[in-house]
N, C-alpha and C positions, 0 to 999 in steps of 0.2 A: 494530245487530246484527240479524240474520235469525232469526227465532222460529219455532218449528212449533205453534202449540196441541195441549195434551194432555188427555184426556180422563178424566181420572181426578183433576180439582181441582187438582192441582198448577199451578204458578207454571211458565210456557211454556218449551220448550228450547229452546237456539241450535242456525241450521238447520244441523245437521251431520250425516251418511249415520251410518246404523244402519250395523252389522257385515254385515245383511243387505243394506242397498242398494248397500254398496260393492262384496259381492260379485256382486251385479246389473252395475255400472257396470263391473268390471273385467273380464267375465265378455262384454260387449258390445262393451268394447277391443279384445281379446283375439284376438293376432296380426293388427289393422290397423294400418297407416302411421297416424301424429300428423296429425288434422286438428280444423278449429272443432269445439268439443264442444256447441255449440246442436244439432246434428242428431241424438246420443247423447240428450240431455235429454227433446228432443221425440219420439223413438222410446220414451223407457221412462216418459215422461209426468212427469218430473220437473224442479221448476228449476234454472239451469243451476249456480247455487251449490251445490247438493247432489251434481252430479256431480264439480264439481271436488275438492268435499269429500272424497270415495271415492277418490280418487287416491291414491296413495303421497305421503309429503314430497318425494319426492325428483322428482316430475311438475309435484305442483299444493302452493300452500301459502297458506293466505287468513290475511290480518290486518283488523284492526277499519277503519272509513273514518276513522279521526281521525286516523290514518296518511299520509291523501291528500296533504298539504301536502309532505311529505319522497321520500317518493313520485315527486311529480311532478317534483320538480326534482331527481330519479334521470333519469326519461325526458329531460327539457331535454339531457343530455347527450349522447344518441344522435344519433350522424351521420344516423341515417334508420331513418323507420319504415313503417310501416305500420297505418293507423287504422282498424278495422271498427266500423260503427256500424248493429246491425241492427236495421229495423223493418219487422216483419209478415216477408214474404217479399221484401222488397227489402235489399240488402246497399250500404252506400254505402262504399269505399274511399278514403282520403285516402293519399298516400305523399307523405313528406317527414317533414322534421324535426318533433316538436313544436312547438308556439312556447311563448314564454314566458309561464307563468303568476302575477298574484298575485291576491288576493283583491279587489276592488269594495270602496270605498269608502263607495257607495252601496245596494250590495242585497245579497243574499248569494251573488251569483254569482262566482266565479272564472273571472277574464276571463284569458283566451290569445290571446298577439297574436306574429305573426310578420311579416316582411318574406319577400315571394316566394308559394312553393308551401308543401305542408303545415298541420298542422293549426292551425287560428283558432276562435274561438269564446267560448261562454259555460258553464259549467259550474256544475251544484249537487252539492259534496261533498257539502254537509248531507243531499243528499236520499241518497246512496251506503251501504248499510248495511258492505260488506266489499270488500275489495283482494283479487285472486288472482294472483299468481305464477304460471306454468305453464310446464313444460318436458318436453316431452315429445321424445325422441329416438328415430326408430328408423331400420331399416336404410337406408332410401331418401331419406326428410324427417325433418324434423323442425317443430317448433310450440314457440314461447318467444315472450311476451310476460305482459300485465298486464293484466287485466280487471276492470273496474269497474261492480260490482253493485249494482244498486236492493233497495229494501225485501222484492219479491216473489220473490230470488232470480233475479230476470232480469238479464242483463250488458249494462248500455248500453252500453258500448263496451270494444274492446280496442286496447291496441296491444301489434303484435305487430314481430319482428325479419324486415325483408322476407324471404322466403327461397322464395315457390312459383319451383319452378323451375327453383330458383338456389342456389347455395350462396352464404351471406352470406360475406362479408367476414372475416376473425378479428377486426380491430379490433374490427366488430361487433358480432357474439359476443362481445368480453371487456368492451364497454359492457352488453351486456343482465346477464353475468355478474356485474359490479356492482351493479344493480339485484335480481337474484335473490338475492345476498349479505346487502344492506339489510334485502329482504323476510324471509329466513330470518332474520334478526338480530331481530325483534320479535316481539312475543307471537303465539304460534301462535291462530288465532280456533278453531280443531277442532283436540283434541287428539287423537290416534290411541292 
């Protein structure tokens, strides 16, 4: 779980938006189209799990990383995604299916393996402090996908439901909506 140090002796909070920062973050949304929210983050100098934090349930909703396991084999499902995986100022894009993930035998990575295009690889839950949910609708786009956050409140990757551009598919849509179902189904990590 993501911690803020507090200054006053107490035993650390989970990183979740004051009343005040939410109003910051919503106040920064406020009348734009749904886009990546790393750009909002790095504008108001906070991590990007604190912005999601600040979100309504009904946008953004994080649960704990111990989740990851049921989680990912929500994504396994989806006919096609979209994988952002961003470091420094380069943005790397995967589109295709997930691949299948289980855990290594051997190390504590969770190894993903696909035949074709889409996403392959090696992945550390352990290292993942929280899962975020995101759906955000508005009049023109929209933004729905799952982003998976490190210890600093920074999001190693997302996958999102393709849709720059394009209006997805409804199957689509009613696979992510599964997923967002799930996600809402398990302990809230910020309670509002």
């Amino acid at each position: 779980m993501l911690f803020r140090s507090t200054t006053d002796g107490n035993a650390p909070k989970a990183l979740c938006a004051t009343p005040a920062e939410a109003t910051t973050v919503r106040a920064a949304l406020a009348g734009k189209e749904p886009g990546p929210l790393a750009a909002v983050a790095g504008a108001l100098k906070m991590p990007e799990a604190l912005v999601m934090s600040a979100l309504p349930e009904n946008e953004a909703y994080g649960v704990g990383a111990s989740h990851f396991p049921v989680i990912w084999k929500s994504l396994e499902t989806w006919d096609d995604a979209l994988t952002l995986v961003t470091k420094g100022a380069n943005i790397i894009e995967i589109r295709g299916q997930v691949g299948l993930g289980e855990p290594s035998k051997r190390s504590k990575f969770f190894n993903v393996t696909r035949k074709g295009g889409g996403l392959n690889g090696h992945l550390r839950p352990d290292l993942y402090s929280s899962i975020y949910g995101i759906s955000r609708v508005g009049k023109e786009s929209a933004l729905r996908g799952v982003a998976f956050v490190d210890q600093a409140g920074e999001v190693v990757f997302t996958v999102y439901l393709p849709s720059e551009g394009e209006t997805p598919p409804a199957s689509l849509v009613k696979q992510f909506e599964g997923t967002w179902a799930l996600l809402r189904s398990l302990p809230a990590l910020c309670r509002r």
